[in-house]
C-alpha positions as CSV (number, residue, x, y, z in Angstrom):
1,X,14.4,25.9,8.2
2,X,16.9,25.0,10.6
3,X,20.0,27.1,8.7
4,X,17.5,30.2,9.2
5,X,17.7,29.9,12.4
6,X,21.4,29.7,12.5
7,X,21.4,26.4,13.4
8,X,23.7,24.3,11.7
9,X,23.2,20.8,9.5
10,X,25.8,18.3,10.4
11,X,24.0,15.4,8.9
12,X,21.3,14.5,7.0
13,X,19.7,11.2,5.6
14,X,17.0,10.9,2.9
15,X,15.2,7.8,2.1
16,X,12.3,6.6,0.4
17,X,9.9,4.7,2.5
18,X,7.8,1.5,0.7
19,X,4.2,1.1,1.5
20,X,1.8,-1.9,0.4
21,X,3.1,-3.5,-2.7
22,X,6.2,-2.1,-2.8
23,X,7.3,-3.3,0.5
24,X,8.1,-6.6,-0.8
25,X,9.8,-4.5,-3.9
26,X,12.5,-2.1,-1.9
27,X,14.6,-2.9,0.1
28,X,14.9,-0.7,3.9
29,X,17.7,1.1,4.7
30,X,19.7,-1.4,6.1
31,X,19.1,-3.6,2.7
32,X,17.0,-6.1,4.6
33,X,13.7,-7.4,3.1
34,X,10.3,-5.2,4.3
35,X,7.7,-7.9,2.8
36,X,6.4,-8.6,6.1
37,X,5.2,-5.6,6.3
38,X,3.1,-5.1,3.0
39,X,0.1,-4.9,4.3
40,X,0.6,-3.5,7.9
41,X,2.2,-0.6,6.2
42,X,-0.6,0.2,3.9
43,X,-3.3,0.0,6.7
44,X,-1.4,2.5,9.2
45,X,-0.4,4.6,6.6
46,X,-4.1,4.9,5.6
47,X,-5.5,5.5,9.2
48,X,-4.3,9.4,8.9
49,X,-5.8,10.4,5.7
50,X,-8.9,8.7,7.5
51,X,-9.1,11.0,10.3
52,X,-8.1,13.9,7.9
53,X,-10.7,13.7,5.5
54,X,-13.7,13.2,8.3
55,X,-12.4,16.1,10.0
56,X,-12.5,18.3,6.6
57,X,-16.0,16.7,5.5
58,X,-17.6,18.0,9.2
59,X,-15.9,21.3,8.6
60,X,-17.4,21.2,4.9
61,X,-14.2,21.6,2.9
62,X,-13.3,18.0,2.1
63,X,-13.4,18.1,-2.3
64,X,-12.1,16.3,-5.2
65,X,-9.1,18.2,-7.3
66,X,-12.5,18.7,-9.5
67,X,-13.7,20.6,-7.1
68,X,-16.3,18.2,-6.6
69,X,-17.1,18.6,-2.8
70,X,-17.2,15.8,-0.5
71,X,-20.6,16.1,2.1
72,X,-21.6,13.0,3.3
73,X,-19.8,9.8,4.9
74,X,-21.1,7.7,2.1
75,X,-19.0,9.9,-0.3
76,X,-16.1,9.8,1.7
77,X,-15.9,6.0,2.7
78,X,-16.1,5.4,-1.3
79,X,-13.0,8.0,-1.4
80,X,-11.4,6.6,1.4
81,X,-11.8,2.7,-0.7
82,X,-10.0,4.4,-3.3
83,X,-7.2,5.8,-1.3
84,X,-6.9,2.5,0.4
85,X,-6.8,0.1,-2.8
86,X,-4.0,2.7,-4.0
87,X,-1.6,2.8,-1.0
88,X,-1.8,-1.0,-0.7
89,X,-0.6,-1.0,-4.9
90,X,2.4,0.9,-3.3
91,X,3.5,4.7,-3.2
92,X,6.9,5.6,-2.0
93,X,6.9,8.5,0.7
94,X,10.1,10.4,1.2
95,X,11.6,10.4,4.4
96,X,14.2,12.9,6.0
97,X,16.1,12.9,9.3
């Protein structure tokens, strides 16, 4: 994106970023531990999908990959358990600067 508009890329860093579980697992990009923030990292990587997915239920397009659509809050706080209990196994997002 920034080469199209003839800017130019004089450096760039890519790293994986540890959530939940994995905290404790990988190491940050300095090599020091990130354990102390297993759970922290979980809960405020969670609070976006949160606001995301109530935003997309009001509007009536929140759905499952089924297709199965997602109406009421009932529906969505059992998805949102789901997403929760996942993130705090540990995912990996990739970062880029």
């Amino acid at each position: 994106m920034l080469q199209d508009a003839s800017l130019r890329v004089l450096l760039s860093t890519c790293a994986l970023a540890p959530h939940g579980k994995y905290s404790s697992s990988h190491k940050g990009l300095n090599w020091t531990s990130l354990s102390e923030f297993a759970t922290s990292s979980s809960q405020s990587l969670s609070q976006t999908p949160d606001v995301v997915t109530l935003a997309m239920m009001k509007a009536g397009c929140l759905e499952l990959g089924d297709g199965t659509r997602i109406a009421d809050e009932e529906e969505r706080k059992a998805l949102m358990k789901e997403l929760r209990h996942f993130m705090e196994r540990g995912i990996l997002l990739p970062l880029s600067e």
